[in-house]
C-alpha positions, 0 to 999 in steps of 0.5 A: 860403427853402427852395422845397421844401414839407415833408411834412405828416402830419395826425392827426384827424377825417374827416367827411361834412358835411351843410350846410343853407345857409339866409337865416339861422341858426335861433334855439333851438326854430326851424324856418327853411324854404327851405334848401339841402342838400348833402353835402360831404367834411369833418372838420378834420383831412381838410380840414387835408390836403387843403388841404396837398396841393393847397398843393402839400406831400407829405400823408398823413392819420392818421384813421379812417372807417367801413365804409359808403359815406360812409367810402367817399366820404371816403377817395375825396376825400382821394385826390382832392385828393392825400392819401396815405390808407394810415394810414386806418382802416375800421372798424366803424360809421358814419363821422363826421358833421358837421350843419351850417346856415350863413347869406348872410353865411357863419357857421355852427352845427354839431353833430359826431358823431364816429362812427369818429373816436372810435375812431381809434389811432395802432397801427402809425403811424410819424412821420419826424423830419423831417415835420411832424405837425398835430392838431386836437381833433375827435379824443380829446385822448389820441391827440393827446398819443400824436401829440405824443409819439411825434413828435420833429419839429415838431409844431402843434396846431390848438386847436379845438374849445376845451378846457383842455388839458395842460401837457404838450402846450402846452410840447410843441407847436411852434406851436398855431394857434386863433381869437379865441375859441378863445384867450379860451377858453384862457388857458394858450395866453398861456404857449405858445411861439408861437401863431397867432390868427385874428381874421376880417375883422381879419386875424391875429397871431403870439403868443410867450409872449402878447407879439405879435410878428407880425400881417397884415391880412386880404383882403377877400373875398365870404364863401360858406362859413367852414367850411373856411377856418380849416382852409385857414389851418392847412394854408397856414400850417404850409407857409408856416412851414416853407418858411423864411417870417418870422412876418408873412408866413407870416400874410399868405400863410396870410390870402389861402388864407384868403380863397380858401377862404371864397370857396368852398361847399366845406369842402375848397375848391381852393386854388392852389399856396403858390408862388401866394399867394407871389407874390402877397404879394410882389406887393402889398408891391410886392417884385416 
């Protein structure tokens, strides 16, 4: 196993997230009171790279904001948490904006309007061969298949939020990373080469071709904030991979970020380094 974490280039969407923690989530046509407002950097691609910077990998994030002082904030936390920012974009406009409310217990419901991120072009972006490029679907699904054909390296696809998406991109992608729900709500993904599912409390497994050949079990953990949690899962489990992990592994390493950052209000929460949860890992395997 290499001890040299891979270059991670993050092409998505990067929201101001306004979250409204509440004692429960509100039924249609509800007002609920006595909520708690906050104002957080966010987007799951911003988040994906944060969490791969402070993993300790080389980031860099392809997006776009807005020329107002919520772009502003946002480029201000990315540099802040070690993501190189020079292919980020500020546009006209306002920056994208995630509504969210999220219970005691952690879920949440959230509305996304996308501002700059609807915007956002790979026009004077280069990828090495050698980095590993991540996308999610926050973003217009043509600058993701630009992304995966412009790029002749490793290239996942974190499928979320859930839409039916081209042959062409699935046989492309080298991992695609979703949730349960996300992998009912497209079933080609049982054709793709290798796909990652998320499954909460119930842990994870690895999929090749829809047979499983991986699986982890979760960590238990007080739940504050599922928002960003999945995407720190992504970020861990793209570096872990490339690292030279096996396929459990790698899972159990990408749970246990998982599980820090769940534990955090934040949606781009202060992870340690991977070499941490490494260790860890091997730890309660009893290798060390």
């Amino acid at each position: 196993m290499s001890t040299r974490l891979p270059a991670v280039t993050v092409v998505g969407s990067i929201n101001l997230d306004l979250i409204a923690a509440a004692e429960r989530l509100p039924t249609a046509g509800e007002t609920i009171g006595g909520a708690f407002l906050s104002e957080q950097a966010g987007g799951k691609g911003a988040n994906q790279a944060a969490a791969a910077a402070r993993l300790g990998g080389s980031a860099r994030m392809v997006g776009a904001v807005g020329n107002d002082v919520n772009g502003r904030r946002m480029l201000d936390a990315l540099s802040g948490a070690g993501v190189d920012t020079a292919d980020v974009d500020v546009l006209p406009g306002p920056t994208g904006t995630a509504l969210i409310v999220v219970d005691r217990d952690g879920e949440n419901q959230i509305v996304v309007c996308p501002g700059a991120n609807s915007s956002l072009s790979l026009d004077g972006v280069e990828f090495r061969p050698e980095e590993t490029v991540l996308c999610q679907l926050e973003v217009g699904l043509p600058v993701v298949l630009e992304a995966a054909r412009r790029h002749a390296g490793y290239f996942v696809l974190n499928a979320a939020p859930a839409m039916d998406l081209p042959a062409e991109l699935l046989e492309r992608c080298d991992l695609v990373i979703v949730n349960e729900s996300e992998y009912a709500l497209i079933p080609a993904l049982t054709q793709a080469k290798l796909v990652a599912v998320t499954y909460g409390g119930d842990g994870s497994a690895m999929f090749e071709r829809g047979r499983k050949v991986a699986e982890a079990p979760s960590v238990a953990v007080t739940v504050a904030n599922t928002v960003g949690a999945g995407d720190a899962f992504c970020a861990a489990l793209v570096l872990a991979l490339r690292q030279g992990l096996d396929y459990a592994h790698a899972l159990a390493v990408a749970n246990a970020v998982g599980a820090d950052a769940v534990g955090d209000p934040s949606s781009q929460p202060d992870v340690a380094r991977l070499g941490h949860y490494v260790a860890r890992i091997a730890v309660s395997e009893g290798v060390l």
